[in-house]
One Martini backbone bead per residue (centre of mass of N, CA, C, O) as a GRO file, in nm:
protein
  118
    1UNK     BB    1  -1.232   1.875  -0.190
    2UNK     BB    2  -1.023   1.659  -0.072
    3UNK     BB    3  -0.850   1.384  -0.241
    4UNK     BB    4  -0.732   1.094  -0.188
    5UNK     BB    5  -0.413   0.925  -0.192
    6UNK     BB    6  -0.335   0.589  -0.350
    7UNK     BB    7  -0.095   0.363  -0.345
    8UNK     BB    8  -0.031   0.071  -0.577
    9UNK     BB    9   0.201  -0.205  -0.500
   10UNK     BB   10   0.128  -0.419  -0.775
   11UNK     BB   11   0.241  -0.686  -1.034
   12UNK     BB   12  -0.054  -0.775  -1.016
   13UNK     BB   13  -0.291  -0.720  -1.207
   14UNK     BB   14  -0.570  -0.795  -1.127
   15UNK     BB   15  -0.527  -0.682  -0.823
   16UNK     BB   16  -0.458  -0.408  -0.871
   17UNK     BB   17  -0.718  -0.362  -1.034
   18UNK     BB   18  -0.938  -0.423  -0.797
   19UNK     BB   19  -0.825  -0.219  -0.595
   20UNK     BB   20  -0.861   0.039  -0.775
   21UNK     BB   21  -1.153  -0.009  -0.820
   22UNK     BB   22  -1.243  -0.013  -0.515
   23UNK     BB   23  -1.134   0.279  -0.452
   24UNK     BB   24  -1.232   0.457  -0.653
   25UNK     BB   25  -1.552   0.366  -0.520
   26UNK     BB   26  -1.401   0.516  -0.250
   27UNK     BB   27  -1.297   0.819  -0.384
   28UNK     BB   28  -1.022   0.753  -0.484
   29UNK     BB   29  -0.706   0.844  -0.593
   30UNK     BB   30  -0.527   0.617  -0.818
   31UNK     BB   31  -0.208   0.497  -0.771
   32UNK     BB   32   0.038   0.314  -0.988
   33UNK     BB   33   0.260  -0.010  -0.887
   34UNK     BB   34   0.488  -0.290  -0.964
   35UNK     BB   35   0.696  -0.125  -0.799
   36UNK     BB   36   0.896  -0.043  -0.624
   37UNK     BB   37   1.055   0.201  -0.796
   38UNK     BB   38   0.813   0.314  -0.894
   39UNK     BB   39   0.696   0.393  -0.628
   40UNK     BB   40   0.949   0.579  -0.548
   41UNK     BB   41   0.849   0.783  -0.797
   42UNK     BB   42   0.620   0.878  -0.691
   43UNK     BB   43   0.680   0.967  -0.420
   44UNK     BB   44   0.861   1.193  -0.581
   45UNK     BB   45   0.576   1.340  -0.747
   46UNK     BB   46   0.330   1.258  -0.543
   47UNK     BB   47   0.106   1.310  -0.299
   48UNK     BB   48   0.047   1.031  -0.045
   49UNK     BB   49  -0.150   0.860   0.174
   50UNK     BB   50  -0.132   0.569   0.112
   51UNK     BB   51  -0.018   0.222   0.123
   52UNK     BB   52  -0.033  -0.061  -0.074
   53UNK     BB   53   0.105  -0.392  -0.026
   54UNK     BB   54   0.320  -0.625  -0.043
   55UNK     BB   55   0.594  -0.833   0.028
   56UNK     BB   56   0.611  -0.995  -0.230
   57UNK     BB   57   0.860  -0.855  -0.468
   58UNK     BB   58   0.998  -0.739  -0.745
   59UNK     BB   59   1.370  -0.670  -0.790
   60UNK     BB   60   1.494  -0.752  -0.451
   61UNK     BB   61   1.223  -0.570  -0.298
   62UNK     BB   62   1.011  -0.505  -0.054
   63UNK     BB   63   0.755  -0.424   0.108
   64UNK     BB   64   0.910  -0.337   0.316
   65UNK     BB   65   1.143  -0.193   0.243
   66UNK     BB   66   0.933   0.002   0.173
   67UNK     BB   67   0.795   0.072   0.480
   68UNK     BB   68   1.085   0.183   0.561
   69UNK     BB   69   1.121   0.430   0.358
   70UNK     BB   70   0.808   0.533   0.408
   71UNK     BB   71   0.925   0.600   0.733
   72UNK     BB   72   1.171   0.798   0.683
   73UNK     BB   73   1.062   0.975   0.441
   74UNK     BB   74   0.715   0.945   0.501
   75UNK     BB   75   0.562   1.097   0.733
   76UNK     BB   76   0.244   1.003   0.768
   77UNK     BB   77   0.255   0.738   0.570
   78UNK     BB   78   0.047   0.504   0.534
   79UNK     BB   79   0.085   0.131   0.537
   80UNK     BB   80  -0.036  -0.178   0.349
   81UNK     BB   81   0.065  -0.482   0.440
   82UNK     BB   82   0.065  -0.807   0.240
   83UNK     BB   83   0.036  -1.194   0.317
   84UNK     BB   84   0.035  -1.548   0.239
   85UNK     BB   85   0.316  -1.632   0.372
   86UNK     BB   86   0.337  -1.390   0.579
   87UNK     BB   87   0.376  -1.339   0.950
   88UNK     BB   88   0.328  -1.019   1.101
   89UNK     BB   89   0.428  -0.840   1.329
   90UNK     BB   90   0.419  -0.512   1.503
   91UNK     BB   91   0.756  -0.561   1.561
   92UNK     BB   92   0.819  -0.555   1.217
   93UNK     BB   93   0.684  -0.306   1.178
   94UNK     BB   94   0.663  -0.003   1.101
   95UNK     BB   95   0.548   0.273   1.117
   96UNK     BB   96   0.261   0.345   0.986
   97UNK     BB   97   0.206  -0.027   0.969
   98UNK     BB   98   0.023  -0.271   0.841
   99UNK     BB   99  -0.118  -0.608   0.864
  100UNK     BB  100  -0.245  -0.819   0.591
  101UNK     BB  101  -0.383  -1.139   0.541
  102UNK     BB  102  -0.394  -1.368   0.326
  103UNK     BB  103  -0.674  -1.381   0.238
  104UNK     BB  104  -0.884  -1.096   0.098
  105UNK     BB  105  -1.089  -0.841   0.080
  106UNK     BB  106  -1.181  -0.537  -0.009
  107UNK     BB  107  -1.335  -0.462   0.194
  108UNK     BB  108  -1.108  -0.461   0.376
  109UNK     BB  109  -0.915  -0.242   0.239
  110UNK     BB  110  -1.130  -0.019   0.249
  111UNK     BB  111  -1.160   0.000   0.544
  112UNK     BB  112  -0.825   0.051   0.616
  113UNK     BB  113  -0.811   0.286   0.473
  114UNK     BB  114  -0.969   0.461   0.608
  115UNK     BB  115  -0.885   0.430   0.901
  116UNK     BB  116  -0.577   0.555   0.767
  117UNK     BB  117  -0.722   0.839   0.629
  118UNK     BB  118  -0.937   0.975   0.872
   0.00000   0.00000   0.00000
């Protein structure tokens, strides 16, 4: 069987890691990212069911700019793009990805992986 890879880009550890935590006990196989640059190299070794990411990331480039590249270049990779500072139209966002308002549950995280990796 084959077991859904999703990508978080997360810069804040305990959040990563609760993401990571809460998705692998719902059967996904979990890779992490600090930031853009490093989510872009793993996406380019390794394919990927879904990406979790916020708006605002450090390093320059932001959790959109990364869903708009994860939408020119890596065709029905769905991303859940978060922000507590940010609210996104469904008109703001890139093909093939969701916003979700902080604060949230991990239970909202891992039903929306689910339903977009369904």
């Amino acid at each position: 069987m084959y077991q859904r890879t999703v990508l978080i880009v997360e810069d804040e550890f305990l959040i990563r890691m609760m993401l990571a935590d809460t998705l692998a006990d719902e059967g996904y196989d979990v890779v992490e990212a600090g930031n853009v640059l490093e989510a872009v190299a793993v996406l380019g070794q390794r394919k990927i069911d879904a990406v979790v990411t916020d708006v605002d990331r450090p390093g320059g480039l932001s959790g959109l700019d990364l869903a708009r590249m994860i939408s020119s270049t890596h065709v029905n990779v769905p991303v859940i793009i978060a922000s507590g500072r940010h609210r996104l139209s469904t008109d703001e966002l890139p093909r093939d990805t969701v916003f979700i308002p902080k604060p949230y549950g991990m239970d909202v995280i891992a039903a929306k992986v689910g339903e977009i990796t369904g």
